[in-house]
N, C-alpha and C positions, 0 to 999 in steps of 0.2 A: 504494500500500500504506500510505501514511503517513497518508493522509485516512482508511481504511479503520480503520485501527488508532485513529486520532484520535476517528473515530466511535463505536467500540467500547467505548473508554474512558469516552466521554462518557455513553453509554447503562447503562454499569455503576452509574457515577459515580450517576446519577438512579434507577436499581436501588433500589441501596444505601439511597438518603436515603427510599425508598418500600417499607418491607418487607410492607406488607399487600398491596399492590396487587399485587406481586412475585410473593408468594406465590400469590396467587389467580389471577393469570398463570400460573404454573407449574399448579397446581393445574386451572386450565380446558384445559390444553395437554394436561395428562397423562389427563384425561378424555376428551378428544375424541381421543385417540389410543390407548386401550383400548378405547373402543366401536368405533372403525375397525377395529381388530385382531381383534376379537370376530363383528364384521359376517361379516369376510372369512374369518376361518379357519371359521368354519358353511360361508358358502357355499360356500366351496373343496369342502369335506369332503362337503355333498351333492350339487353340479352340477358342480364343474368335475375334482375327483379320481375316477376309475375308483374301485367300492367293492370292495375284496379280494373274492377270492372268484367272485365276483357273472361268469357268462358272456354273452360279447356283449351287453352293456349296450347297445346302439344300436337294440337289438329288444324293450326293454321300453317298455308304453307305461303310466301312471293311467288310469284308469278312474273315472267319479262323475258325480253329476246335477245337470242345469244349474241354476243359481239363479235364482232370479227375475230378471230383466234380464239376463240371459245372463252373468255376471261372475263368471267362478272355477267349483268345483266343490265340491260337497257328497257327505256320508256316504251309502252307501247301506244296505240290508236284507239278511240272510245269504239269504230265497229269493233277490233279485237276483243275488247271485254264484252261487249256485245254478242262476239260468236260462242264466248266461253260461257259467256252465263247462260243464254238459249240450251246448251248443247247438255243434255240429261244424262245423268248417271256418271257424268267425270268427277261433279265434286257437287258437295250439300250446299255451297254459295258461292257466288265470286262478288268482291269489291273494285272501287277503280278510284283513283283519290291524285290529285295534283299534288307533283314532289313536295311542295312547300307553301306553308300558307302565305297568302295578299294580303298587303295591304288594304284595307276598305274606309272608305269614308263614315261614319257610322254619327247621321243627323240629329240634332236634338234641339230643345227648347233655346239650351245654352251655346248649340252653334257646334259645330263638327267634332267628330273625334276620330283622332287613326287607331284604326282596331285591328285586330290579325283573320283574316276567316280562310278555312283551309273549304277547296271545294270538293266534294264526295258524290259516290254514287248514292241513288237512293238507296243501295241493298247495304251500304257500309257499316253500319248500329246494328244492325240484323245477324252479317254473317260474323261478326265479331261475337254477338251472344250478349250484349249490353240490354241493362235494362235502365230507363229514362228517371233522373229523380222527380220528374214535372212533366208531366201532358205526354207527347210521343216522339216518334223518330220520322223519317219520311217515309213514305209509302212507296213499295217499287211500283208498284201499277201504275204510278202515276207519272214516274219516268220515261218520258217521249222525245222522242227528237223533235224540234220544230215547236213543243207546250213547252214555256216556261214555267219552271217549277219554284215559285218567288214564298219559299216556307226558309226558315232561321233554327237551328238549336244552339243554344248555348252551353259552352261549358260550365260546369258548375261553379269556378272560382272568378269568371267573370260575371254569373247571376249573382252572386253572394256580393263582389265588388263592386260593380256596375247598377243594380235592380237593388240592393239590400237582399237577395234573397225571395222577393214576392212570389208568392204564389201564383197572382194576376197579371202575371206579364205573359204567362202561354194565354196565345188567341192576340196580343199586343202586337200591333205596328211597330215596326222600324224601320228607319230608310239609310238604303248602304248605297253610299254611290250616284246617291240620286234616285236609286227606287225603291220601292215599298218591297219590304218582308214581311212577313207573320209568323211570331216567333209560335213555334208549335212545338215546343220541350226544351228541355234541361238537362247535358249529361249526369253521368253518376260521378258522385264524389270521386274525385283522386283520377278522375280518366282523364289526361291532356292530350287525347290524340296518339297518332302509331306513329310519328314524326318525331324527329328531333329537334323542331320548335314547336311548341305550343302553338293552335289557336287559342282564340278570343269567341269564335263561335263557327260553324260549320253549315255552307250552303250547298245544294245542290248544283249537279255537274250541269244540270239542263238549266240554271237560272236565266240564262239569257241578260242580266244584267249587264251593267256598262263596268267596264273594264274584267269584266267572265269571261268565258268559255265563249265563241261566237258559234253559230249553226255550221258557219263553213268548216270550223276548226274540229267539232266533233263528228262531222259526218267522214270528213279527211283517212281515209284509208292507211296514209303516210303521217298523218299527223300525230308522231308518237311522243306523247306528252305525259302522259300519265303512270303510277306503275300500282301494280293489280297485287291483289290476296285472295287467298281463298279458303274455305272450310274442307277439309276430307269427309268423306260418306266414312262413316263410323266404323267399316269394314276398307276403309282405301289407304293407300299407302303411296310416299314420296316415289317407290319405285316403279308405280304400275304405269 
């Protein structure tokens, strides 16, 4: 212990007489040990923590098209999720959801606010197995190309922050962008979405709204924008 302590001293001692180097020592330390922390707490958050909410996670698989040299996955086209989801007995659901949530304008009494809203198919709440803390999710039947589908869900840490929590805000008006939503539910506590940012609230892929998805961009064959999930049939598997 005394050689240990003798050490210590020593190495202070030489600290001391070098405060630049010290600094920048500390300084490299405390860098490389935020980006570690930052690494881990993502990953944790999308691979290794169960996502609230979200049912039998062990049975959703991505979906997306191979890349040139076979490495990784790319975006696909709103008919391809269209061919997947028609086509029976491959999988119990499919979803189709834009990489990353928009900014949206989000109107009120007191004058604009930028909000995050990620756009979703209507089967997206469904094949994930969520269930709504307020009112519902969107309906697939109601997803059409060419009908705009002008319904809202909120996550739940933005009803809670934004609304107080109200109960009366499913069936409420809000204008994104300049046009009218109708908030029609509430996620479940603790679900931000299958992204690595958070929305603010979740519209559909068919909104037709100003600065959305346009008719020409979702009918697009080539227009691979999107990237897909799906549920396995209870008896299916990644290798079939």
């Amino acid at each position: 212990m005394e050689s240990a302590f003798r050490h210590l001293r020593h190495a202070a001692r030489l600290l001391a007489r070098s405060p630049l180097y010290t600094a920048t020592a500390i300084l490299s330390l405390a860098v490389g040990l935020g980006a570690n922390t930052a690494i881990f707490t993502t990953a944790n958050a999308l691979l290794l923590s169960p996502t609230p909410g979200v049912h039998e996670m062990e049975r959703l698989v991505d979906i997306g098209r191979t890349r040139p040299g076979g490495a990784g996955m790319d975006t696909v086209s709103f008919p391809t999720y269209a061919d997947l989801r028609n086509r029976e007995g491959l999988f119990a659901g499919v979803y189709a959801l834009r990489l990353e949530p928009q900014p949206f304008s989000l109107g009120g009494d007191a004058g604009a606010t930028r909000v995050y809203g990620q756009q979703v198919s209507a089967s997206y709440f469904d094949v994930l197995g969520l269930q709504p803390a307020a009112g519902s999710f969107f309906r697939s039947a109601e997803e059409q190309l060419g009908v705009p589908l002008r319904s809202a869900v909120l996550t739940h840490a933005f009803w809670q922050s934004h609304f107080d929590g109200q109960a009366g805000v499913v069936g409420r008006e809000i204008v994104l962008n300049g046009d009218r939503f109708t908030v029609v539910g509430v996620g479940p506590s603790g679900f931000e979405g299958s992204t690595v940012l958070a929305p603010d609230l979740w519209v559909p892929l068919t909104s037709y709204a100003r600065g959305m998805a346009s008719d020409e961009t979702l009918r697009g064959r080539f227009n691979n924008h999107l990237i897909l999930g799906a549920r396995l049939e209870p008896d299916g598997s990644v290798g079939e």
